[in-house]
C-alpha positions as CSV (number, residue, x, y, z in Angstrom):
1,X,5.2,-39.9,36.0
2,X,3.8,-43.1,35.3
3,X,-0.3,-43.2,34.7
4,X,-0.2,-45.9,38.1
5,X,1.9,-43.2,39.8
6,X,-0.9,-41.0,38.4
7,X,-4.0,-42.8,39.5
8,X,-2.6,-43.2,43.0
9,X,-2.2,-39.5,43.3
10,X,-5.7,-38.2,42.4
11,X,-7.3,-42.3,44.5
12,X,-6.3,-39.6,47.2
13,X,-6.9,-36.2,46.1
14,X,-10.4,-37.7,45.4
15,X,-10.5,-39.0,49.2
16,X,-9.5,-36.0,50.6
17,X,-12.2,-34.2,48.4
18,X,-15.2,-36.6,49.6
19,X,-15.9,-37.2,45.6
20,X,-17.4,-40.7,45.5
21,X,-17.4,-40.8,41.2
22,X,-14.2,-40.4,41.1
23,X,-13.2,-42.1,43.8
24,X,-14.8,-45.2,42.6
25,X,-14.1,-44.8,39.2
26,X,-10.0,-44.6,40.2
27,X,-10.6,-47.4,42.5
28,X,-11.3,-49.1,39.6
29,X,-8.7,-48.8,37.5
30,X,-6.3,-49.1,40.4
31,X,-7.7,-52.5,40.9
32,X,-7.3,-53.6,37.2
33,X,-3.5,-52.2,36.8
34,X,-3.1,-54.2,40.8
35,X,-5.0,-57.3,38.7
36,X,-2.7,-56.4,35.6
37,X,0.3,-56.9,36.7
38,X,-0.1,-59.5,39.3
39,X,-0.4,-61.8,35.7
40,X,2.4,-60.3,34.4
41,X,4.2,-61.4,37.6
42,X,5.3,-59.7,40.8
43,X,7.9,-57.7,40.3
44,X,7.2,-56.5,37.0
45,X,5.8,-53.0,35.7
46,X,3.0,-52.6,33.6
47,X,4.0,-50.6,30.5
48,X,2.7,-47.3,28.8
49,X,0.9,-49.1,26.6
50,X,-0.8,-51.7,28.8
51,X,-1.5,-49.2,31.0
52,X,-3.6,-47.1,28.3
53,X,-5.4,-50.3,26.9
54,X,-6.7,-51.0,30.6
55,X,-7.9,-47.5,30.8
56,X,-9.8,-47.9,27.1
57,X,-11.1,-51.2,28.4
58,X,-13.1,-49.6,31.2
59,X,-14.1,-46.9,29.2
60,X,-15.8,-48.9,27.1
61,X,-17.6,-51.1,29.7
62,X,-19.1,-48.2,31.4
63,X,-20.3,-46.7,28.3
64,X,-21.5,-50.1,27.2
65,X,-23.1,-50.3,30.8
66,X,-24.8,-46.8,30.0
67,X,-26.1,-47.8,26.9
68,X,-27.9,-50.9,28.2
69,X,-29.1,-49.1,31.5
70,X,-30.2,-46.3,29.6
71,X,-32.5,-48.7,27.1
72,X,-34.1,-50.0,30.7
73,X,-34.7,-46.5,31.9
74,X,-32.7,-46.9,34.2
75,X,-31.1,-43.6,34.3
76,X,-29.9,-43.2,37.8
77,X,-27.7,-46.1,37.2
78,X,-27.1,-44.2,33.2
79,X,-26.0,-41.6,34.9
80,X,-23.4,-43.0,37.6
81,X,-21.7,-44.7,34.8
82,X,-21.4,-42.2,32.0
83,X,-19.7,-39.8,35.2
84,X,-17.1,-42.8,35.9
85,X,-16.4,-43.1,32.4
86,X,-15.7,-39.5,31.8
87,X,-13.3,-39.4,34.9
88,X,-11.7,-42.4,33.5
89,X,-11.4,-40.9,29.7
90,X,-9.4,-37.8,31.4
91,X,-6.6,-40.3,31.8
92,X,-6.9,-41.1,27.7
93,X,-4.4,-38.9,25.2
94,X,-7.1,-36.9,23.3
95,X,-8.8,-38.2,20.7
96,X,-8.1,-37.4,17.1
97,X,-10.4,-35.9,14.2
98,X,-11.6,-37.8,11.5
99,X,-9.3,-35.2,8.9
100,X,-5.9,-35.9,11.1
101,X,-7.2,-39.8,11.3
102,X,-7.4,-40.2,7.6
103,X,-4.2,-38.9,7.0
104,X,-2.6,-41.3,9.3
105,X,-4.2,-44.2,8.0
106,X,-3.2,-43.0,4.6
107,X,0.6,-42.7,5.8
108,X,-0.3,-46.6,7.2
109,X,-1.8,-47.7,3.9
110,X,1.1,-46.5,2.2
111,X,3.4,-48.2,4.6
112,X,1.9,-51.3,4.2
113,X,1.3,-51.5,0.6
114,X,-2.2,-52.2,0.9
115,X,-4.3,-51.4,-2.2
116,X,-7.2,-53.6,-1.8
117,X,-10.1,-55.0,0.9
118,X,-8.0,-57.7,1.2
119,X,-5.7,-56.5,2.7
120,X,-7.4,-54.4,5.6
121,X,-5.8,-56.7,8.6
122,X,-2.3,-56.0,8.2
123,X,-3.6,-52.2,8.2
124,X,-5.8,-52.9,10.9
125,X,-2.9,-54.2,13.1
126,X,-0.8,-51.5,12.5
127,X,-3.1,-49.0,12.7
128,X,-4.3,-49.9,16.0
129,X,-1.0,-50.9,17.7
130,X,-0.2,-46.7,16.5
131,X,-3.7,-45.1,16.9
132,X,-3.8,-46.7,20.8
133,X,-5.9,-44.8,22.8
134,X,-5.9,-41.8,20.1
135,X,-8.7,-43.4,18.3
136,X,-11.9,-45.7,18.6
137,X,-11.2,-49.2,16.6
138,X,-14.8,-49.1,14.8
139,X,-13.6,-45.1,13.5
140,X,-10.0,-46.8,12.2
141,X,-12.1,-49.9,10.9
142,X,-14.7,-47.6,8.8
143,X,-12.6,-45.4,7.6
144,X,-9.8,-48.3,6.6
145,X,-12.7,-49.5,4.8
146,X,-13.9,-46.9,3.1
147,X,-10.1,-45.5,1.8
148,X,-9.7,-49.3,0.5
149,X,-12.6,-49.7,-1.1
């Protein structure tokens, strides 16, 4: 089952169960896969990938959004948006530790022949295309950093 097919499923279980975070939070991301793929073009799907990227892109506005509303004191609005964003994160593959991180970006180092600072975009670029959705880009980026340095 597709993460669309997914999202369409609990847009009604969260109808049927009157629960208005989740229900606009899903509404959301239905909306951006709808907007999504309507680039792409009509008849085509949106892939695994794309689909995961879109989810990590709302995510991260709504905690973004919580950070600035929570600097205003505004905490109802805080509030609202830190619940969407952990409805939305459910739909994320967990995240990984920092110990099981490093080791993967050691594997990618190695992979790439990287041995300097210089060379932390081509580790970047694979890392991140790999570690999608598994793992926040500033956590790859500081660690990257640190193992090349």
């Amino acid at each position: 089952m597709s993460l669309t097919e997914k999202i369409s499923g609990d847009l009604i279980n969260a109808m049927k169960g009157k629960d208005k975070v989740a229900l606009e939070a899903i509404r959301a991301a239905k909306t951006a896969f709808l907007l999504a793929k309507s680039e792409k073009g009509q008849d085509t799907a949106l892939t695994p990938e794309e689909e995961l990227k879109i989810i990590q892109k709302l995510v991260k506005q709504r905690r973004e959004s919580a950070a600035i509303y929570k600097e205003n004191n505004r905490l109802d609005l805080y509030d609202k948006e830190v619940a969407e964003a952990d409805v939305l994160e459910k739909y994320l593959p967990a995240k990984m530790g920092e110990a099981e991180l490093e080791k993967v970006l050691k594997d990618i180092i190695a992979r790439v022949g990287a041995i300097s600072p210089s060379d932390m975009g081509k580790v970047m670029g694979f890392a991140t295309n790999e570690l999608a959705g598994k793992a926040d880009g500033k956590e790859i980026s500081a660690i990257v950093r640190k193992l090349l340095g």
